[in-house]
N, C-alpha and C positions, 0 to 999 in steps of 0.2 A: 504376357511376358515379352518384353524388349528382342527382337530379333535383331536390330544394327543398334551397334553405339557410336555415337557422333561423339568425341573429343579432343577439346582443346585446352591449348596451354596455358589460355589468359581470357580474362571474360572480355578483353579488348578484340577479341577473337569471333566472339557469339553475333554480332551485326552480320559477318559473314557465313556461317556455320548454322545460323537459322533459316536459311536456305536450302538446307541438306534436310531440315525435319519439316517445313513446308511440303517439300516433295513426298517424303515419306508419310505424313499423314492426308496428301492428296491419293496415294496411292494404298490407304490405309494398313500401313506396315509399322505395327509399332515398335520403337527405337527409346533408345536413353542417350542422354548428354549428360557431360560432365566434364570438368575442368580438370585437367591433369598435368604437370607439367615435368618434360620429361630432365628440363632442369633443377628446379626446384623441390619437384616431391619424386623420386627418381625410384625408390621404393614403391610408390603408390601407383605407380606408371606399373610396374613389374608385376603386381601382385592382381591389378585389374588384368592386363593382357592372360596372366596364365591361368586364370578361372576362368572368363570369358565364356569360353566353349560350354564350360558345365553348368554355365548359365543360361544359358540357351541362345547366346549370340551367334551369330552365322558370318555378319560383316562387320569390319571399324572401320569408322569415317574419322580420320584424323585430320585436324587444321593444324598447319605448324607453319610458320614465318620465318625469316635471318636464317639461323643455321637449318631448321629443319628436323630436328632429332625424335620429336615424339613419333610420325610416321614409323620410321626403322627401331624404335626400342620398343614399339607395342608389337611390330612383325619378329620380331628374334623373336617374341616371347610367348605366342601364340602362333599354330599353326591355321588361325583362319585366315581369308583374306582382308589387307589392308588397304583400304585406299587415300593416298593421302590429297589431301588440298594445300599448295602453297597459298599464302597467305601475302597481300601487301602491305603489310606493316611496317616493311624495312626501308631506307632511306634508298633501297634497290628496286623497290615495290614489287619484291616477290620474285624476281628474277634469282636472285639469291636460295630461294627456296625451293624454288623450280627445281632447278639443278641438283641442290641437296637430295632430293625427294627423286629425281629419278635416276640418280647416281646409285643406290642401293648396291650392297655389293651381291656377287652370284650368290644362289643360296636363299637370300632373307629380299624377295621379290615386294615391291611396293607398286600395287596402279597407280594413277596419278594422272591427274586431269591438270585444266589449265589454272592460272594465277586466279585463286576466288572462284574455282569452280565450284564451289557446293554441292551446287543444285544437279549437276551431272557427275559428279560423287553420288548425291542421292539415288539418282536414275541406276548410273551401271550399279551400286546394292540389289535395288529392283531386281535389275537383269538378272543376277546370280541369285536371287531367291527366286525368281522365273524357274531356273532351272528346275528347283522340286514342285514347282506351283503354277498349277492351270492357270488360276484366279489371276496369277500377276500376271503371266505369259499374254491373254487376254485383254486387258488392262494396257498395257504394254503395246498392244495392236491398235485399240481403241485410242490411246495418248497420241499415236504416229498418225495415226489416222485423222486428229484432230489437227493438227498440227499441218497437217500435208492442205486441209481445207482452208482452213486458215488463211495458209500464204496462195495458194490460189485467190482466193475470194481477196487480199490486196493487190494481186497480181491483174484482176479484171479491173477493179478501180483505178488501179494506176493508166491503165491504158486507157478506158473511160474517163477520167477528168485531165491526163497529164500529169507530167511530171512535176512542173513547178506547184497548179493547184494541190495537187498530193503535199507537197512538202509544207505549203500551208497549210493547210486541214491536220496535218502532223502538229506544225508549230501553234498553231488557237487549241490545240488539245482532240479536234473532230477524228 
């Protein structure tokens, strides 16, 4: 059974927002998508938010672009948490939704990662099911931990071949 639901308002949406369910099944946490829009099916926005819980959802990953409204009308209507992702879709590229999205007013609280963050939308879910969860909490140490070798191991290369051969080796694809 789905513990986060990733949703968005337009399937022009999902190129970015499949980044949120990448994460989540690297981190094997299963989640549902679905297109909702908090303009257009503004009922159906309503009616998913305030079951939610009794479905055994824990987080919502919402993408929302321009104005930005499905974040803040899935959190009125549920008291789980919401996280939203602006979205660059608008002729603002998401600067517009940025703002919408962390404007929330007191009360109906929205997270909110950067323009197209998905994938760290995905991550803090993680986190907050960490909370009841060894497994992820672990998981979670092991990610960072890869992550931390990683950029060492370019960080030795870099200073072994230089900076410029580094940027070639980047640009031929090595």
């Amino acid at each position: 059974m789905a513990k986060v639901a990733i949703i968005m308002g337009s399937d022009t949406d999902l190129k970015i927002m499949a980044q949120a369910a990448s994460v989540l099944e690297d981190f094997q946490v299963p989640y549902e998508m679905r297109i909702l829009s908090a303009h257009r099916a503004l009922e159906a926005v309503e009616e998913y938010a305030r079951k939610a819980a009794s479905q055994d959802i824990k987080v919502i990953i919402a993408g929302a672009g321009g104005a930005a409204h499905l974040p803040g009308v899935l959190a009125a209507c549920t008291p789980l948490p919401v996280i939203g992702v602006p979205l660059s879709t608008s002729p603002l590229h998401g600067v517009d939704a940025l703002y919408s999205i962390v404007q929330m007013p007191r009360g109906i609280p929205v997270a909110t990662v950067a323009v197209d963050g998905a994938a760290n939308a995905a991550l803090l879910a993680v986190e907050i099911l960490a909370l009841q969860e060894e497994r992820l909490r672990a998981r979670l140490k092991e990610y960072r931990e890869d992550m931390r070798r990683g950029l060492l191991k370019k960080d030795a290369h870099l200073k072994e071949v230089g900076w410029k051969n580094y940027l070639e080796e980047k640009k031929a694809g090595t």
